[in-house]
C-alpha positions in Angstrom: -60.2 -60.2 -39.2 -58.5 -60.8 -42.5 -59.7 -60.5 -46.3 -60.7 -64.7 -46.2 -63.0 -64.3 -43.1 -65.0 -61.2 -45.3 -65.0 -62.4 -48.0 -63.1 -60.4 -50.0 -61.0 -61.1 -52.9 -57.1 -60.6 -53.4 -56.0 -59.5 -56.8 -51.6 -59.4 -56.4 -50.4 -57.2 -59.7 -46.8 -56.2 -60.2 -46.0 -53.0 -59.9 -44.0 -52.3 -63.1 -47.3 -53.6 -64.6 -49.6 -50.9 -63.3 -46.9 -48.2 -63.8 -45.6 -49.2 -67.3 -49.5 -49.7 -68.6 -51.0 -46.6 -66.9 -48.7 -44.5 -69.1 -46.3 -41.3 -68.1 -47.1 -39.3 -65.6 -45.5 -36.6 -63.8 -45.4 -36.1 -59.9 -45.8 -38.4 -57.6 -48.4 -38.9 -54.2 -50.4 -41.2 -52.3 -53.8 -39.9 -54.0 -52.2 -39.7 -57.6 -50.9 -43.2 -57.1 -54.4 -45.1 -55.7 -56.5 -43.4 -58.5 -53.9 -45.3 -60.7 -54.2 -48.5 -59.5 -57.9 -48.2 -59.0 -57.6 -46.9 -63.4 -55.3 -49.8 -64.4 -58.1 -52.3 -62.2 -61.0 -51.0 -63.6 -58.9 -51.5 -67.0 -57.6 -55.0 -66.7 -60.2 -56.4 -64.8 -61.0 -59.3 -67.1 -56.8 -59.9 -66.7 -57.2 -60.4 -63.4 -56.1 -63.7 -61.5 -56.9 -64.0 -57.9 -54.8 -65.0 -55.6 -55.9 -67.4 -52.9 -53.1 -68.7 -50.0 -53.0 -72.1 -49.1 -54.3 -72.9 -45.4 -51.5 -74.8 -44.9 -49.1 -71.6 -45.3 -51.8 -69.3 -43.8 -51.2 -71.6 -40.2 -47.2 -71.8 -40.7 -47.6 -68.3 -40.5 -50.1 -68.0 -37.7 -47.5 -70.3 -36.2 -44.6 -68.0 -36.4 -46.4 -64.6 -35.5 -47.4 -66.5 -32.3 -43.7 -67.5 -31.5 -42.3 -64.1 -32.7 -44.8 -62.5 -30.1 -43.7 -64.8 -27.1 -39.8 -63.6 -28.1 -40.7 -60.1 -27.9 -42.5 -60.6 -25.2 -39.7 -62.6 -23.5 -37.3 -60.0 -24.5 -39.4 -57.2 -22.8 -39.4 -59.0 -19.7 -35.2 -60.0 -19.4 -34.6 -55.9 -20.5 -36.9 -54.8 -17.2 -35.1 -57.1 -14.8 
């Protein structure tokens, strides 16, 4: 299941945007840093441009995921032998 099959849209924002925008602020964590970005897209909603991946790359990469697992899995087999 990926973000295409429900439906959900992909908004890709650089970093040194969300962190150079949101202003200074001191100490750093997981929770402190998701209420940030979920700040800055509340914010710049109206900025944001949503990014859709071609099907064409979506199968190269399908493609190559299936290849990399056969490799592993060939791999698994020649290290048990």
């Amino acid at each position: 299941m990926n973000c295409r099959d429900l439906e959900i849209d992909l908004w890709i924002e650089n970093p040194v945007q969300i962190k150079f925008r949101s202003g200074m602020q001191r100490g750093k964590s997981d929770k402190l840093d998701a209420r940030k970005i979920a700040i800055y897209a509340q914010r710049f909603e109206d900025q944001a441009r949503l990014f859709s991946m071609p099907e064409e790359a979506i199968q190269g990469l399908k493609q190559l995921v299936s290849e990399r697992d056969m490799l592993v899995c060939d791999r698994a087999k020649y290290k048990g032998s």
